[in-house]
Steps between C-alpha positions, in 0.01 A plus 500: 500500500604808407586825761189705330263257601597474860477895545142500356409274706679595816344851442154326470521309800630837703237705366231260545612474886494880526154547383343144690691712861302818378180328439544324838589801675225687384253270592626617896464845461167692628264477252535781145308574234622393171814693383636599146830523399772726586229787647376184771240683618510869453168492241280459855686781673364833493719809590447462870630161619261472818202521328564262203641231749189545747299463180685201435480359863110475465554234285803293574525555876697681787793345373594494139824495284562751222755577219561845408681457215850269570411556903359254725244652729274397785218686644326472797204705653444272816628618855561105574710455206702797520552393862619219443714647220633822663504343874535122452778556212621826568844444432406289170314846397783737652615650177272766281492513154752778295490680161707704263382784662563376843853414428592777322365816706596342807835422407429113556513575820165548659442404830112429432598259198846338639476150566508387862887476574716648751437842300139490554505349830718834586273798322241335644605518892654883409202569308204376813753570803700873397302653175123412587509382851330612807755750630590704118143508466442686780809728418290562176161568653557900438557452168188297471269744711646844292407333159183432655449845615625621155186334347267593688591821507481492126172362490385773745629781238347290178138503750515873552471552152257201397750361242553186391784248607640167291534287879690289314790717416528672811531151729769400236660775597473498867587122516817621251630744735470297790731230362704662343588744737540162765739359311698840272383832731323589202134641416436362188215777419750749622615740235893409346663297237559158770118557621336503118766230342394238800133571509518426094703241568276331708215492294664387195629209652193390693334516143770310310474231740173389443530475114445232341867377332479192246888453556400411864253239416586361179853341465540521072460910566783506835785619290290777295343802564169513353304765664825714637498472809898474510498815438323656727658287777820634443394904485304424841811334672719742360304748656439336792855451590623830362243651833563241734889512439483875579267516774743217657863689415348804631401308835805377514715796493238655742568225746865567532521916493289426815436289775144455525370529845295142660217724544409547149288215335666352223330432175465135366872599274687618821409109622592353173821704489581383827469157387739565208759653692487179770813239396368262771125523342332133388482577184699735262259761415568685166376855338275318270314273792461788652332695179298202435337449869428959426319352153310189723351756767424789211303251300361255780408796750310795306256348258377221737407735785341783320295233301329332806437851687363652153295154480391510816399852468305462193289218702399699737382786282258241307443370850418843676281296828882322553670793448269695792511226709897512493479881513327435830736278656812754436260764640451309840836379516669834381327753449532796275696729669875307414589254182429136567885378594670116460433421841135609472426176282572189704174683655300498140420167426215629204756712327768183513191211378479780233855482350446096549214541279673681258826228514210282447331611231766717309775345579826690377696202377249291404771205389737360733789393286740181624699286343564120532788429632556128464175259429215511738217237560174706554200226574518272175672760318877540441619862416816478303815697620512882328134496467364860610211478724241778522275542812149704385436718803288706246258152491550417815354823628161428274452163549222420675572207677731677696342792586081609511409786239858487351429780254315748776765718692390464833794552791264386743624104411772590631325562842311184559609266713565229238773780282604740762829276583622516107791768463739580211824383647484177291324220720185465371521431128179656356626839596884532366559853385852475615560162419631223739779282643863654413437631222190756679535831429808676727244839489169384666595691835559796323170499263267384798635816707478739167154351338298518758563850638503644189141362400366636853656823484369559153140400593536656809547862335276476186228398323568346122270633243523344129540681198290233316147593447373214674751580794591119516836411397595269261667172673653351159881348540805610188621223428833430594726289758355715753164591542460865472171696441399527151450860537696763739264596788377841510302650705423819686580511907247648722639607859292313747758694807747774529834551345612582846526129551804512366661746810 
């Protein structure tokens, strides 16, 4: 026989073994609807992944596997799985899922995406003990009450004249300022070059984020650049680290013309820089993990909070018998004669089942995003190693198994005795607006001190009225990632107490 023969069929044999393991192996996955080639399944998915894949789930369960184009994907929309996935397997699940954007403008370095290694395992502790723990929060709490102040006080002027406001660009701003003057002493709707560039900076990379990139899902496009996003990648991260790098060199030689005094609070940088300068540190921090973790807390701490307030907000406007009866409660607790404070709302339980209901409902990040770390046996089902896995807190939060009226906003679930023990910190897993296990959110402190007060201090000093002629607002989602309003918010504030509350 000659050599020809053999290699036909040797490659026969091989390739006949390849596709009986992939029929085999997809017989274990969770059930999928039939796939086509190359795309998988991308002809069922609309523009806003949580709604095509609760669409989806109606039909082929809690717990279904998809392909979006060359990627495996499983999706789940049951608190029992994703218990058992998140808690049960957490370190199987311990890695999140990255993208050409990802690695680029964070200078493969991000300490949201990195996998869980000694590098991780460090941010994280210097992230939850120094930049976001108890004590710098505290140190921070000015900040947080003078850019509530500032709002307010804004509102107050826009009510004197009966204007108009877009809510939805002024809590951007105020959540803007607050981080980034936590972590560079900077007001990013202050006036100046550094102030303007970051503030632009910000929103173009929160956009260009959650756009949909066929190199990232589709392995015959990887190596080209179809829709151009290369590009615009590089101008952002040139620009990005063109700012950074000077806000940092000019730190720096600030730091040694003078000794700063113990008394003065140092900003998130001054800790980082600390960290660089430290030989015996862990690990070996560099200028670019430390421009990456500035990109991680820009992107992951703005847009999420002044969502769920603006959310929230727009509820209770097209809910005005909820929004009295929490206008009521700040009243008795309160009062009207000083702005409601952070220590005022361990004491509001209404206005805190009302930002539940709004994690509920509108849920910021509707997808949690892991990634399989090795194989994992889920029930009858085995999920293959690298397979992403998406958890549908969007469906979760309608599904009415889970909870009564899912599509009525009413915080008073949160009251009964049955609901009043579920919080946000990751332990129940039909609420997860922060996520759970170790890969939680590092912020949730920080956004259930700032959401809350904010939404009680703005109903506290105003009425909302709507520019629409009906004067109810329109609850529609952009698709997206995220899940932003479909339109800004505006609306007109009507001063329910003084302006002196602000002395």
């Amino acid at each position: 026989m000659t050599l020809q023969p053999l290699i036909f069929y040797a490659s026969l044999f091989i390739l006949s073994a390849l596709v009986l393991k992939a029929i085999k192996h997809s017989r274990r996955l969770p059930p999928s609807p039939w796939a086509l080639p190359i795309v998988g399944h991308l002809h069922l998915l609309g523009p806003s992944l949580h709604h095509s894949f609760h669409k989806l789930s109606t039909r082929y369960g809690p717990l279904m596997s998809i392909r979006i184009g060359s990627v495996l994907g499983v999706v789940t929309s049951s608190p029992d799985v994703t218990k058992e996935l998140l808690k049960t397997n957490d370190v199987t699940f311990a890695a999140r899922n990255s993208s050409a954007a990802i690695e680029c403008l964070t200078y493969n370095s991000s300490f949201a995406f990195a996998p869980n290694g000694p590098y991780w395992q460090f941010m994280k502790k210097l992230t939850t003990v120094e930049l976001l723990g108890s004590r710098t929060l505290l140190q921070f709490l000015p900040i947080r009450t003078n850019e509530l102040h500032e709002l307010i006080r804004f509102l107050f002027e826009k009510s004197k004249s009966g204007g108009s406001v877009s809510i939805t660009d002024e809590l951007l701003k105020f959540t803007n300022n607050i981080i980034s003057q936590m972590m560079l002493s900077i007001r990013c709707s202050g006036k100046g070059g550094q102030a303007e560039e970051c503030r632009t900076l910000a929103r173009e990379v929160t956009e260009i984020f959650g756009e949909f990139n066929i190199s990232d899902i589709i392995w015959i496009f990887k190596s080209f650049d179809i829709q151009g996003f290369r590009r615009r990648f590089k101008d952002i991260h040139r620009r990005f680290d063109s700012l950074l790098e000077n806000i940092i060199t000019n730190r720096e030689k600030l730091r040694k013309e003078k000794k700063e005094s113990e008394e003065k609070v140092k900003d998130l940088l001054d800790i980082l820089l600390d960290v660089l300068g430290n030989q015996n540190s862990e690990i070996k921090l560099t200028r670019d993990h430390i421009k990456a973790l500035f990109l991680d807390f820009l992107t992951a701490g703005t847009d999420t909070s002044s969502m769920t307030v603006e959310w929230a907000l727009a509820e209770l406007i097209n809910h005005p018998m909820v929004l009295q009866k929490a206008q009521q409660e700040i009243d008795q607790v309160v009062g009207r004669n000083r702005l409601v404070q952070e220590s005022d709302v361990p004491h509001l339980p209404y206005i805190q089942a009302i930002i539940k209901e709004s994690f509920r409902i509108h849920p910021p990040i509707p997808l949690l995003n892991r990634r399989a770390l090795e194989d994992c046996k889920i029930g009858n089902y085995i999920i293959p190693k690298g397979t992403l896995l998406f958890v549908n807190l969007w469906s979760m939060g309608r599904d009415p198994e889970i909870w009564k009226n899912p599509l009525e906003f009413q915080p008073e679930r949160f009251l009964s005795q049955s609901n009043s023990e579920i919080d946000v910190r990751g332990l129940h897993y039909q609420l997860l607006p922060f996520g759970t296990g170790r890969r939680g959110c590092p912020g949730l402190s920080l956004a259930m001190q700032e959401l809350p007060t904010t939404l009680a201090a703005m109903i506290q000093c105003f009425n909302f009225k709507v520019t629409s002629p009906d004067g109810v607002v329109d609850m529609s989602e952009r698709p997206g990632l995220s899940s932003p309003r479909a339109q800004d918010l505006v609306c007109a504030p009507v001063a329910r107490c003084a302006p002196s509350i602000l002395n």
